[in-house]
C-alpha positions in Angstrom: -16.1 1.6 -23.2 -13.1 -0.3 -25.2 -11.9 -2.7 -22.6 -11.3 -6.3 -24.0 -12.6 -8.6 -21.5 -10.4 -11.5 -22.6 -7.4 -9.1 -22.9 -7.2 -8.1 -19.3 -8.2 -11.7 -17.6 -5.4 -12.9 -19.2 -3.0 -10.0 -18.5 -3.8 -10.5 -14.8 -3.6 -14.1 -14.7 0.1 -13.8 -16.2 0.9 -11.1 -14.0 -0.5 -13.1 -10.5 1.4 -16.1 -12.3 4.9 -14.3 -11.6 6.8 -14.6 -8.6 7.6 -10.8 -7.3 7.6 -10.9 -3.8 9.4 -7.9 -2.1 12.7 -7.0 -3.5 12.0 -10.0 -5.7 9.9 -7.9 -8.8 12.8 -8.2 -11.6 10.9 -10.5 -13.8 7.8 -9.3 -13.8 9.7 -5.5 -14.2 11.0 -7.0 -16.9 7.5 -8.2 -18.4 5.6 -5.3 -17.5 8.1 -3.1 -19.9 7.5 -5.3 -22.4 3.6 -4.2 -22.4 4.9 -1.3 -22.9 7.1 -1.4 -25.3 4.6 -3.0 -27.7 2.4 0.1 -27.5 5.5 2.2 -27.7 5.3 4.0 -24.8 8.4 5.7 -23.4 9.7 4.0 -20.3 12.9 4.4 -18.0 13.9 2.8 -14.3 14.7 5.5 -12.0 17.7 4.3 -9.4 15.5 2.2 -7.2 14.3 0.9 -10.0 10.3 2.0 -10.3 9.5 2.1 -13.7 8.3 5.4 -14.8 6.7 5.4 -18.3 5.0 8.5 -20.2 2.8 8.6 -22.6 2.8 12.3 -24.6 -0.6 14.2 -25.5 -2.1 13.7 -28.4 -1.3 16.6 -31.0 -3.4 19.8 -30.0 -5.1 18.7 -26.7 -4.0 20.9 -23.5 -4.6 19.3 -20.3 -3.2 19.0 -16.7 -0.5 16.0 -16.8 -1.7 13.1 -14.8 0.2 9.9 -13.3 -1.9 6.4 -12.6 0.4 4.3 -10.6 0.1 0.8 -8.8 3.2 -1.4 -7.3 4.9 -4.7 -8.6 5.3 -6.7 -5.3 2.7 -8.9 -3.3 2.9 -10.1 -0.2 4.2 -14.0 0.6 3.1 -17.1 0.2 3.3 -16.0 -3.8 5.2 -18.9 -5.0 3.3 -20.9 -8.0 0.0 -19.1 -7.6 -2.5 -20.8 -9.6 -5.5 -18.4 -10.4 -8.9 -20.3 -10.7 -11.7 -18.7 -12.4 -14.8 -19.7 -11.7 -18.5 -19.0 -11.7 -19.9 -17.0 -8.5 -23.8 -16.6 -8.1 -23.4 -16.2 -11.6 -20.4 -14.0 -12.4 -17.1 -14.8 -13.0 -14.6 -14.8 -10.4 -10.6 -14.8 -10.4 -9.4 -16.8 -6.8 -6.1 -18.4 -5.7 -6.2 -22.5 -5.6 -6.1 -21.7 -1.9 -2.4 -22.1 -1.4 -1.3 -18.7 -1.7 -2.0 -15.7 -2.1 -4.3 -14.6 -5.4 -1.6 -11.1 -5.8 -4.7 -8.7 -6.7 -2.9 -6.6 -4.3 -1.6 -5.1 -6.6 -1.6 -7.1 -9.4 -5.7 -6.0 -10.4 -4.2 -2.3 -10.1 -1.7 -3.5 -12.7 -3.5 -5.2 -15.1 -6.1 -1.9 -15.1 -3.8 0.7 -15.7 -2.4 -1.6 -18.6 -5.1 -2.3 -20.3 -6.6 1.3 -20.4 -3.7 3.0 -21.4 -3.6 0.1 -23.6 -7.1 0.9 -25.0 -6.4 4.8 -25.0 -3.6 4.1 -27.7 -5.3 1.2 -29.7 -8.5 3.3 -30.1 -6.3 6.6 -31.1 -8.7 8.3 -28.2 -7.5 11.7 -26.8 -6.1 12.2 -24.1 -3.4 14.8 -22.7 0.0 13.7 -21.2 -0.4 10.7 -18.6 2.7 9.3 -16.7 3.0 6.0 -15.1 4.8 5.1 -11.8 4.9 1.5 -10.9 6.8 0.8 -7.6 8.3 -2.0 -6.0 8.8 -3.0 -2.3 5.5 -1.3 -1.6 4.4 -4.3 1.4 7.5 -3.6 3.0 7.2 0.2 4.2 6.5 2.1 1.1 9.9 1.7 -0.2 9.7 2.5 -3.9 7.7 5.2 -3.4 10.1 7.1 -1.0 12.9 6.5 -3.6 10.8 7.6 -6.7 12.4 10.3 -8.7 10.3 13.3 -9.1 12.6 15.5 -11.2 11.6 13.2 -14.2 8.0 13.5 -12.9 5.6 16.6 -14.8 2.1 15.3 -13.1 -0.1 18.2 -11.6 -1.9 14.8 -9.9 -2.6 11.6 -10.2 -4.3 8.1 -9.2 -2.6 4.8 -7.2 -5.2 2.0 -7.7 -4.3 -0.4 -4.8 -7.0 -0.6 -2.6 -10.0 -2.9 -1.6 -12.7 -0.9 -2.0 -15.3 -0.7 -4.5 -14.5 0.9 -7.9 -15.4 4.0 -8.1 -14.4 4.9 -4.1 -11.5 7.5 -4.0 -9.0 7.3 -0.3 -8.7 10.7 0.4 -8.0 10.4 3.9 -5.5 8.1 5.5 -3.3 7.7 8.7 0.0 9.0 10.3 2.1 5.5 11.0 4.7 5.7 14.5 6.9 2.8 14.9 7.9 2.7 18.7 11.1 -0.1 19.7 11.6 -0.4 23.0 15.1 -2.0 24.5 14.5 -3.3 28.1 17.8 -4.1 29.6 18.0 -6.7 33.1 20.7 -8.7 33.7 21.9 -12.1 33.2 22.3 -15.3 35.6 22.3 -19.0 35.2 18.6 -19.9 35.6 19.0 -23.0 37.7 22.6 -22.0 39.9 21.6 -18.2 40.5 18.1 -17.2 39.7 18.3 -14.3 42.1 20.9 -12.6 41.1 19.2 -11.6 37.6 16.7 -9.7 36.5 14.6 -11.4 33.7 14.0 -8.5 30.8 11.2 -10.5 29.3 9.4 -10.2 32.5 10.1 -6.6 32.4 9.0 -6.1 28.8 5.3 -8.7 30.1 4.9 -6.0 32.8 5.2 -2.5 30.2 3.0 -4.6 27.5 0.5 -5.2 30.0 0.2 -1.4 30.4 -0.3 -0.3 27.2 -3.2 0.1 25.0 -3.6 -2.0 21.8 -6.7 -2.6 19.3 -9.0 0.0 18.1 -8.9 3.5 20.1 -12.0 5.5 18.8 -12.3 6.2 15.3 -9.2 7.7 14.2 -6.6 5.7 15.9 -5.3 2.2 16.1 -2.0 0.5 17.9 -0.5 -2.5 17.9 2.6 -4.7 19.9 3.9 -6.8 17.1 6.8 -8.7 18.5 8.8 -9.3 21.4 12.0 -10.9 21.2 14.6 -12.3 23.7 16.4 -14.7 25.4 19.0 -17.1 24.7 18.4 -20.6 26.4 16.1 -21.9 29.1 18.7 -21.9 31.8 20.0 -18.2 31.5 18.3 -15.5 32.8 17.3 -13.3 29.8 19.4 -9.8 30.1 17.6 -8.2 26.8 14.4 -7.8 25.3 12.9 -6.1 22.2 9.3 -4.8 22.0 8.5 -3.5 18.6 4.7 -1.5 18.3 2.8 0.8 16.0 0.3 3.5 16.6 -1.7 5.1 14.0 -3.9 8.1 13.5 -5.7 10.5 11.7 -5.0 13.0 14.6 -1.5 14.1 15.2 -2.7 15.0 19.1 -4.3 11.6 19.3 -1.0 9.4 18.2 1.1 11.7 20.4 -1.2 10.8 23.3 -0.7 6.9 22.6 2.8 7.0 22.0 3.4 8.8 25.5 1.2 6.2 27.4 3.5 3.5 26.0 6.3 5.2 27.1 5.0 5.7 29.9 4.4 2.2 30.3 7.7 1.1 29.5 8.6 3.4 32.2 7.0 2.6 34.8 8.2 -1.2 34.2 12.1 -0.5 34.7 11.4 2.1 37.4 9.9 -0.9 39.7 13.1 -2.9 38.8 16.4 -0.9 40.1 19.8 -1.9 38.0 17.4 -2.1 34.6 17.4 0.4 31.8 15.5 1.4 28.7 16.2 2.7 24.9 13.4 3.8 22.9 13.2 5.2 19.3 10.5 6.6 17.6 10.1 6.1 13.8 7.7 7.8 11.1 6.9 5.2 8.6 4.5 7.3 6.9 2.8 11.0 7.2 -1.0 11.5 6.7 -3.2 12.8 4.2 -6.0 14.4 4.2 -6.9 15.4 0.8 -10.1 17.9 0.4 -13.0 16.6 -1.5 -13.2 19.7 -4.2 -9.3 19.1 -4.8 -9.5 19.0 -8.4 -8.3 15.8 -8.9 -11.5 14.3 -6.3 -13.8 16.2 -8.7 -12.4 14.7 -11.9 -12.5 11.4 -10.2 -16.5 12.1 -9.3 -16.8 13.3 -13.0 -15.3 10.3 -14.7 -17.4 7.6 -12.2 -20.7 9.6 -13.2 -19.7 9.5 -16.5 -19.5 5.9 -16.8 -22.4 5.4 -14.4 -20.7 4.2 -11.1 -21.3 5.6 -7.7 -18.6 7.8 -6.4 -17.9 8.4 -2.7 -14.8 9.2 -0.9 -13.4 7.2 2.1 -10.7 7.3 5.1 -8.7 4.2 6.0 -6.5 3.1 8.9 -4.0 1.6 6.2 -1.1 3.4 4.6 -0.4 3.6 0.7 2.0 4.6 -1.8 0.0 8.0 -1.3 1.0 8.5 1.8 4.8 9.0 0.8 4.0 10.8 -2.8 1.6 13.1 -1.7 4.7 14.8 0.5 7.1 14.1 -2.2 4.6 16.9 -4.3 2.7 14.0 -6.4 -1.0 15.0 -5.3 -2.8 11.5 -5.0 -5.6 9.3 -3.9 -5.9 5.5 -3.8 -8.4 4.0 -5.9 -10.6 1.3 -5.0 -10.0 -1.7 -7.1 -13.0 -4.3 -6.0 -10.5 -7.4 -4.5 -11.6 -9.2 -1.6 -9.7 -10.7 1.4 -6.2 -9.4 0.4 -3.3 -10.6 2.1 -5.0 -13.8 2.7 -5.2 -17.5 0.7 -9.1 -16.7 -0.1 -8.3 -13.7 -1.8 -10.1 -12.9 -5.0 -11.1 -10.6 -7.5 -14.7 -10.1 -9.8 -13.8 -10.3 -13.3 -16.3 -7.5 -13.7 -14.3 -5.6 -11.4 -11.4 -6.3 -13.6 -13.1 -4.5 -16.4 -14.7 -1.9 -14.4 -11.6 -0.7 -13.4 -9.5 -0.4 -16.6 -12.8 1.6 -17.5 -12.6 3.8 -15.0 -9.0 4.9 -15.3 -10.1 6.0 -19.2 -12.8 7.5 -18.0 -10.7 9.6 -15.9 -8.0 10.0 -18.9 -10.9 11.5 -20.9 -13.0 13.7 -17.9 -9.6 15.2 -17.3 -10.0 16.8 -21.3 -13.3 17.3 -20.5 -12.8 19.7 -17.4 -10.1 21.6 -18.8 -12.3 22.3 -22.0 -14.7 23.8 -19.5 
């Protein structure tokens, strides 16, 4: 392959270097359209502002149009990361100085995606039209991919490398996501004058957490309480509490069964205490997918890993993607695995090989995509 080795540690570095937490990406927007306006590809923000950029066929080639995407934003602390390379049992290895996080998630995506298409163009290879959509507020509930605007959009399907799995692993199968809030009204007293005459809501909410099911439920389904707020001081009896929760699953039955149970739950709490009440609201952050493996975009991804000698496999995951909101918006799509380790974390890190790998990859793909429609 083509990939310059120097070219895309560098690239990466300056991109992890930028400060683009959620809602925060407009410099390194700003940067990553100057990549491509030195190799002259054709870019526009849609009115989110997610860059979509397009880069036309190559005279006389005929192939299905195909979109690579990854997302600008990383999670917090991302302030002044410092990215260390250093050697690992003998390879190089791209960390964080430990302070923050490294930003691989999703900046590795990033840097891959620019240095192929990068390569592609350089090199004069062939290649049919490929489309680029890179979103922002992706670590905050998909955001940029639910407001990406398809009209402009030609892809038949396409590839979103943001993922920590080895490269050459395709996420073809991923979750359903449920937020549940539950409102548990008691009622107010001074804590120290009147005790008795309120009804303490954080007591209520202890007694419907209690109840319901959290962790790991088989192999398909997951939930979580995530926070609990309420109160006002020490000496007033608390008249309102929040409970906030997910449940996910790759089985619609399955996540309706573990919703009900905490509703249940919550229930049963304000039915044992008379004068309380409860509101409860149910919220679809993301559908599933489930894409099949001889969906022609899996087999070009199998194609393009065997033709650069990398295993292929496909996976499912109990996390959500960008996929999980294009793939209903009509973008047919699959995560990519991208090789970073411990994302979301201060001992995050990538293999430069990985780096490299990667970018690969994504040409290989560009070029098996020729290949298959030839056939």
């Amino acid at each position: 392959m083509f990939v310059d080795e120097k070219r895309i540690i560098e690239t990466f570095t300056e991109l992890v270097k930028i400060y683009s937490p959620p809602g925060k990406e407009k410099l390194l927007s700003d940067i990553i359209i100057e990549k491509l306006s030195v190799i002259n590809l054709n870019y526009m923000k849609d009115n989110f502002g997610n860059i979509i950029a397009k880069l036309p066929a190559k005279e006389g080639i005929e192939a299905p149009v195909i979109f690579f995407s990854a997302h600008l934003d990383v999670v917090e602390p991302c302030m002044n990361v410092m990215p260390v390379i250093e050697d690992l049992d003998g390879q190089l290895v791209i960390r964080s100085s430990g302070e923050t996080v490294l930003g691989a998630d999703d900046k590795a995506g990033l840097a891959m995606i620019l240095e192929a298409i990068t390569c592609v163009v350089e090199r004069d290879m062939p290649h049919g039209d490929i489309e680029l959509i890179l979103t922002l507020q992706e670590e905050t509930g998909l955001v940029g991919a639910k407001n990406v605007d398809v009209e402009c959009l030609n892809s038949s399907f396409g590839y979103i490398l943001d993922h920590t799995a080895s490269i050459g692993t395709a996420i073809n199968r991923a979750p359903q996501h449920d937020n549940l809030s539950f409102t548990f009204k008691g009622k107010a007293a001074h804590a120290g004058l009147q005790p008795e005459e309120g009804i303490n809501a954080i007591l209520l909410a202890s007694k419907a957490i209690s109840k319901m099911p959290h962790g790991k439920l088989g192999d398909e389904t997951t939930a979580n309480v995530g926070t609990i707020k309420g109160g006002h001081s020490t000496n007033i009896i608390p008249d309102e509490c929040v409970v906030t929760c997910e449940v996910r699953s790759h089985d619609q039955a399955k996540l309706n069964k573990y919703v009900e149970s905490y509703i249940e739950a919550a229930n049963e709490a304000v039915d044992a205490f008379p004068g309380t009440t409860l509101k409860f609201s149910r919220d679809t952050e993301y559908k599933k997918i489930n894409i099949d493996p001889e969906e022609d975009l899996l087999m070009v991804a199998k194609k393009a890993a065997e033709n650069i000698g990398i295993e292929f496999k496909t996976e499912a995951t109990c996390g959500g993607s960008d996929a999980n909101v294009l793939n209903y918006l009509g973008l047919k799509s699959v995560c990519l695995g991208c090789g970073y380790e411990n994302p979301h974390s201060t001992n995050e890190y990538i293999l430069v090989n990985n780096l490299v790998l990667g970018a690969e990859y994504v040409i290989s793909i560009i070029s098996t995509v020729i290949e298959t429609e030839e056939e």
